[in-house]
Phi, psi and omega in degrees: 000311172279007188275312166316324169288313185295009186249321189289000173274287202298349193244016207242309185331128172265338166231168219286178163276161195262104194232160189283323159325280191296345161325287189323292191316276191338314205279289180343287177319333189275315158009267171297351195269325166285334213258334187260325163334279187297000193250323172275338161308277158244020165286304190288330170081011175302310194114190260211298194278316167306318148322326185270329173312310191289332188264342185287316161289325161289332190269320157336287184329307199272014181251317183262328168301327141301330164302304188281311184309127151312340178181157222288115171258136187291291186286335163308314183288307154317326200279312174297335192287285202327304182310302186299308184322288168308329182264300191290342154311301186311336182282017195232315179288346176271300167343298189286313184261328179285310184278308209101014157270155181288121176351293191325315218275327192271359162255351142308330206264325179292308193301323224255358184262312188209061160275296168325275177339322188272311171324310193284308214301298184328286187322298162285342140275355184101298235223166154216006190294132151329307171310350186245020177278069180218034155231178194281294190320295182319348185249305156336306176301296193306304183322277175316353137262359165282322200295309162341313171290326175301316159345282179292312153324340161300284208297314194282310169342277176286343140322279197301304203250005194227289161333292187282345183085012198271355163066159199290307186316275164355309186269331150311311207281287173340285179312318189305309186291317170291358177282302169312266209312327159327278183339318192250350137323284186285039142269300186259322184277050193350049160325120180316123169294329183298288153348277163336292212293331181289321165320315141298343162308303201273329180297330184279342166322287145330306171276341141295319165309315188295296192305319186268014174287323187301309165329282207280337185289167189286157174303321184293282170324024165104343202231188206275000158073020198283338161089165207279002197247296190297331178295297181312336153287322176293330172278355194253320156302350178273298219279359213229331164299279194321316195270356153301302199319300214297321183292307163340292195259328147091034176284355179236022184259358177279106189252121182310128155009125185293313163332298178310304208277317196308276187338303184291331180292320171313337196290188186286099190297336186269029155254327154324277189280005189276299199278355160293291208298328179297330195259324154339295186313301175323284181327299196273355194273343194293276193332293190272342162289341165310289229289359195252322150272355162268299178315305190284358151278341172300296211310324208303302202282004164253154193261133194304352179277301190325137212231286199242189220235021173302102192093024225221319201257000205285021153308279193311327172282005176294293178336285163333304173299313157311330187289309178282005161245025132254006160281338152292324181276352176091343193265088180274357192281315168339279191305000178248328147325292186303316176297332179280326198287302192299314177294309183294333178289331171279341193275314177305303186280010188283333192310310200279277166350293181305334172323292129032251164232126169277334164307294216273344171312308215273332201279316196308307187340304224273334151326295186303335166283334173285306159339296183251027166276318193262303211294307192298353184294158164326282160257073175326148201241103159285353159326285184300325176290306178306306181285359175285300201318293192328324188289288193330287216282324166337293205282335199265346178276312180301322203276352199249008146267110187212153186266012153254023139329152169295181164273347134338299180297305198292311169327288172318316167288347184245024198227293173314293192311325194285330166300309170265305189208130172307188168193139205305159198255335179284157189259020169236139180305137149301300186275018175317150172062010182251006185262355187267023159331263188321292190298350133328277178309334196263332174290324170313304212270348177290308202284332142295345188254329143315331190263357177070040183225074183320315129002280195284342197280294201282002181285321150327316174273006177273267185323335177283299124034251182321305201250348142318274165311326165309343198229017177261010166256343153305305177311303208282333153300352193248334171196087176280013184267299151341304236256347223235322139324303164299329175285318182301323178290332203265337165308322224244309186273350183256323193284297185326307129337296183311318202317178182272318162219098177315158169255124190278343171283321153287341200287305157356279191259064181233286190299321186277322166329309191272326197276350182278320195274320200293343188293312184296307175322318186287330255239000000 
């Protein structure tokens, strides 16, 4: 009788057996997870929320049909890794660039979820092992700590290797190595499997992304230029082999013994929990002396007078401005060039920059993306491409000014800027103190569209409108040049607003563009 149970357990198991295959696969997946992200982002031109929509409903979708399958199917199974791999990156890319927390805050916040996740999944089953995954709660526990681990791995990732400046090779390389020093704990220092396997599970998450940053970024960045469309293929053809392979010869479908798992569960919880609390110590004593040495080494390479980011930026409006003459000239193969260069140059300076300021590092970010979301689409818009650059060069342009610069400096800045956006020539605003109408209602409709409450956004672009035009022929006498800048940004924030179905990310930054510009106007 019990032996029948345990072969009707083993044949109820929902995930593979732990084979150098399923290794392969995870990475592949995680890969891909990066690499097709960014391929829907900004091949397609969806944007960054939308995106996370379309993979949040497909990795759902691929979730209740993994529940309903009776036993572990390879592509079913395999499909749900990819989907999740990606939405939980996106929820770590949204956290960051749509709310605005800080890594720190979302790698904190993911450990300690699944830290939970792991407490509760013990408590109630015993186990945390994967081989025992043949009830419905255990299969809920399990899910619900892969995405968690994508999560955090994202987050530690992008902290370590984009923040902190430590860069992807480096953080590959890293992961590579603590992944070994796992392997030969649980080989020879009998170090817990279970234990071992999540570790390297969440460890694959960072390396993979570092591989497919490595792939897909341009040659001129260190890597191999295959772009996110071709990586993405080659690996998802790669990942549709190995699980024929799998299906086929069914080498990862051999699940260990019901006998085997009691026994590992029996074994001695306090040498079990000895090497959690060890390897925890190890983790934050790892964790926070990188990121404490890595901050301190940024703080060392910013000069303690800087206050703002003035004088800081004219690369990037170079980059930009080049970018907004081959989109005027139509030469978008150009303009995509320029886009792989302007990403990679900001991701390199963000650790010094974000230092800096971090408001305004964050506001230029969130400009930049919308920048290489319209040059990268599948069918570039020039419209659109153009007023993003513009919006972009507004701001990077404001931040890249100050009037205590040398007269060296203000020559240069005032050499650029006559390339990206003129900027008023008297040295006091005409229309100071006559604008804070206006920078109200647009501060209204920014704080709805944080709330997703689009309705209300638009009833505020009805009035902005309204009392726009109302007041534009007083404004525009007293500064039509201004008046005429500013009308171009509020045009741009009511078509965003408007759409039949808006974006909260362009719709941000349209709204932080005009509140930026009408804030300078005002002043």
């Amino acid at each position: 009788m019990e032996a029948n149970q345990n072969k009707m357990k083993m044949l109820l198991n929902k995930v593979p057996e732990i084979t150098i295959f399923f290794w392969i696969i995870k990475i592949l997946c995680t890969t891909v997870g990066e690499t097709f992200a960014d391929f829907i982002n900004f091949n397609l031109g969806f944007g960054l929320t939308v995106t996370t929509i379309i993979m949040g409903v497909s990795f759902f979708i691929a979730l209740i049909l993994q529940f309903r399958a009776k036993k572990y199917v390879p592509g079913l199974y395999w499909l749900t890794v990819v989907l999740i791999s990606v939405f939980g990156t996106l929820v770590t890319d949204n956290l960051t660039d749509n709310v605005g927390i800080p890594l720190e805050t979302s790698t904190l916040v993911f450990t300690v979820l699944l830290g939970f996740t792991f407490l509760f999944w013990y408590l109630s089953e015993k186990t945390l092992s994967i081989h025992s995954i043949y009830t419905r709660k255990r299969e809920v526990f399990y899910w619900l700590t892969i995405l968690f681990t994508f999560a955090l791995g994202t987050a530690v990732g992008d902290l370590f290797s984009e923040q902190l400046g430590l860069g992807y090779l480096l953080t590959g390389t890293a992961v590579v190595i603590i992944i070994a020093c796992v392997f030969l704990a649980w080989k020879f220092f009998k170090l817990d499997g279970v234990l071992a396997f999540w570790i390297a599970y969440i460890l694959t998450r960072p390396l993979g992304a570092s591989l497919g940053d490595y792939l897909s970024q341009p040659k001129e960045n260190g890597a191999l230029a295959l772009g996110t469309t071709v990586t993405s293929v080659i690996f998802l053809i790669a990942i549709l082999a190995i699980i024929v392979f799998l299906a086929i010869t069914k080498l990862d479908t051999t699940v260990k013994s019901e006998p085997t798992e009691t026994n590992q569960v029996d074994r001695s919880k306090k040498h079990v929990l000895t090497q959690t609390a060890v390897v925890l110590c190890i983790s934050l004593v790892v964790g926070i002396g990188g990121y404490v040495g890595l901050s301190n080494r940024i703080s060392s390479q910013t000069d303690s007078a800087q206050a703002a980011l003035a004088g800081q930026l004219s690369d990037f409006v170079k980059i930009e401005t080049d970018m907004l003459n081959n989109v005027n000239s139509n030469d978008f193969a150009s303009a995509k060039k320029g886009a792989d260069n302007l990403e990679h140059q900001w991701d390199t300076s963000e650790p010094k920059l974000r230092k800096i300021d971090g408001t305004t590092w964050t506001k230029i970010d969130g400009t930049i993306d919308v920048v290489l979301a319209s040059v990268r689409s599948g069918k570039p818009d020039v419209s659109q491409s153009k007023t993003a650059i513009n919006n972009s060069l507004t701001i990077i342009n404001g931040a890249n000014q100050s009037a205590s610069q040398t007269d060296s400096s203000q020559t240069d800045s005032q050499q650029i800027t006559t390339v990206g956006k003129s900027q008023p020539d008297s040295p006091k605003n005409k229309l100071a103190g006559q604008l804070s109408d206006f920078v109200k209602i647009e501060t209204d409709m920014l704080n709805a569209v944080n709330s997703n409450d689009f309705a209300s956004a638009k009833k505020s672009a009805d009035s902005l409108e309204h009392q726009w035009d109302t007041s534009e022929p007083k404004l525009r006498k007293i500064d039509g040049t201004t008046w005429t800048k500013i009308d171009g940004t509020i045009d741009v924030v009511l078509a965003s607003v408007r759409s039949s179905k808006p974006d909260a990310v362009k719709c941000k930054s349209a709204l932080n563009n005009s509140l930026s510009i009408f804030n300078e106007a005002n002043k």
